[in-house]
N, C-alpha and C positions, 0 to 999 in steps of 0.2 A: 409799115409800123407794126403788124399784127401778129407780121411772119419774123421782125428782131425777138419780139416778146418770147412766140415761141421755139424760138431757137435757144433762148436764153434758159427757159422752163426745162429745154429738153438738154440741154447742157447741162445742168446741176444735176439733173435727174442721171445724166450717165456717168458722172462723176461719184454722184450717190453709190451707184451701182459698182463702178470702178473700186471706190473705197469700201466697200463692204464685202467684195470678192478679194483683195488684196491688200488688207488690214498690217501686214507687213512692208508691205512695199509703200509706205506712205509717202508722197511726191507734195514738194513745197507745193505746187500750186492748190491743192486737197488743205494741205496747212492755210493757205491763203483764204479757199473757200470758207473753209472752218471761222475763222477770225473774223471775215466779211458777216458770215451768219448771225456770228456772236455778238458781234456788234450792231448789228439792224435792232 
């Protein structure tokens, strides 16, 4: 259960990082994460 969490922690965080290196190349799923965020 420990190692979903942080798989999950470390997936936004490369996505973060993905989006923040390639602010043009923005990919639905980045859109997606956005929305999810925004919505929490």
């Amino acid at each position: 259960m420990k190692k979903a969490i942080l798989f999950t922690i470390l997936f936004f965080i490369a996505c973060a990082v993905i989006y923040n290196l390639y602010p043009e190349k923005k990919l639905p799923l980045n859109t997606e994460i956005d929305y999810i965020i925004v919505k929490k």
